[in-house]
C-alpha positions as CSV (number, residue, x, y, z in Angstrom):
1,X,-22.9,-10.0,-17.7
2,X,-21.1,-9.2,-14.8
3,X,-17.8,-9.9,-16.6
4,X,-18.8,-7.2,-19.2
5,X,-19.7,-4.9,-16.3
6,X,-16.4,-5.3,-15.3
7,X,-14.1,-4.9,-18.1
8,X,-16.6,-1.7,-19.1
9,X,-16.1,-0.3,-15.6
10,X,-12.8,-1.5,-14.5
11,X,-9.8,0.8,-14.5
12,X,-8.2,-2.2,-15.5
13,X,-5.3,-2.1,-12.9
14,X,-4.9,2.0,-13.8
15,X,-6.1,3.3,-11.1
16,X,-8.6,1.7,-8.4
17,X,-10.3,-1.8,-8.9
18,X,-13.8,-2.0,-9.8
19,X,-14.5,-3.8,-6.4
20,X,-13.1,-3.0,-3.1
21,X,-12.5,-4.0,0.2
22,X,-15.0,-2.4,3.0
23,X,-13.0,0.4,4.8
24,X,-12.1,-1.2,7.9
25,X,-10.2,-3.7,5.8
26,X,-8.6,-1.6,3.9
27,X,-7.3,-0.1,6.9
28,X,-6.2,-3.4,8.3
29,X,-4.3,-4.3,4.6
30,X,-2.2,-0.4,5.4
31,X,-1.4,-1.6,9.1
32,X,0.1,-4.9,7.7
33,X,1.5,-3.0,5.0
34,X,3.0,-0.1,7.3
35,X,4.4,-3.0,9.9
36,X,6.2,-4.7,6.7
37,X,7.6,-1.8,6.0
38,X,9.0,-1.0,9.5
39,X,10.9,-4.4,9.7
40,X,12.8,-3.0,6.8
41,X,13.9,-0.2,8.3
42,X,12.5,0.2,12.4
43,X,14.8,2.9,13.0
44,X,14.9,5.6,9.4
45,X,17.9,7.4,11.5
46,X,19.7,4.6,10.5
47,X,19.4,4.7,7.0
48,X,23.0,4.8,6.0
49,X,22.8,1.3,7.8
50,X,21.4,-0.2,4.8
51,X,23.0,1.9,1.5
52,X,25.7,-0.7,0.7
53,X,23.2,-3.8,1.3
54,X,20.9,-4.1,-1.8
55,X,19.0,-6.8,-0.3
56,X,18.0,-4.8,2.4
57,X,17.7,-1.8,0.2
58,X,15.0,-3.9,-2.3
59,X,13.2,-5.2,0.8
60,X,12.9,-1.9,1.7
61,X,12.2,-0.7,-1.5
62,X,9.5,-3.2,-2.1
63,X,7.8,-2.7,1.3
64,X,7.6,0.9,1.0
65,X,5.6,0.6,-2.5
66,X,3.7,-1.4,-1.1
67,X,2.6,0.6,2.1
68,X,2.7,3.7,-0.3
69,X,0.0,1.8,-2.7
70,X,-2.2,0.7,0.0
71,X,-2.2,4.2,1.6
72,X,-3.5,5.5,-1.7
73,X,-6.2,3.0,-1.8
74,X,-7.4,4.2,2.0
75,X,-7.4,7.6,1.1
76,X,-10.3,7.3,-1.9
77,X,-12.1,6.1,0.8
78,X,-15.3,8.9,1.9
79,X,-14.0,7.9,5.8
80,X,-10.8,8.5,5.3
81,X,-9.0,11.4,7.7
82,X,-5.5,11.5,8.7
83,X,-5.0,11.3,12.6
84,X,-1.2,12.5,12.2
């Protein structure tokens, strides 16, 4: 039954899962995500550091999707407000 509820209710990877993590951890999943993504690139001044090395560019890459997807996840969140 709840399988049905599921697939009925699901996005199914679309958009936003069917269940989801409380807020706090959420927020917790973005910091891990956002520190990943600054050990690609700890200083984005220094960019042109990185354009030849496309290791370094799909780490980046890869990092930044996934801080970018996480973020979008935080912000359906009723709690959510950006402290920028």
């Amino acid at each position: 039954m709840v399988n049905a509820a599921l697939e009925l209710y699901d996005s199914g990877g679309s958009s936003s899962p069917a269940i989801v993590d409380v807020y706090e951890t959420a927020v917790k999943k973005l910091k891990i995500e956002l520190d990943a993504l600054i050990v690609t690139l700890d200083n984005p001044g220094a960019w042109a550091d990185i354009k030849d090395d496309e290791d370094a560019k799909k780490a980046f890459k890869e990092a930044f999707i996934g801080a970018l997807e996480q973020l979008n996840l935080v912000q359906q969140y009723y709690e959510y407000k950006w402290h920028g």
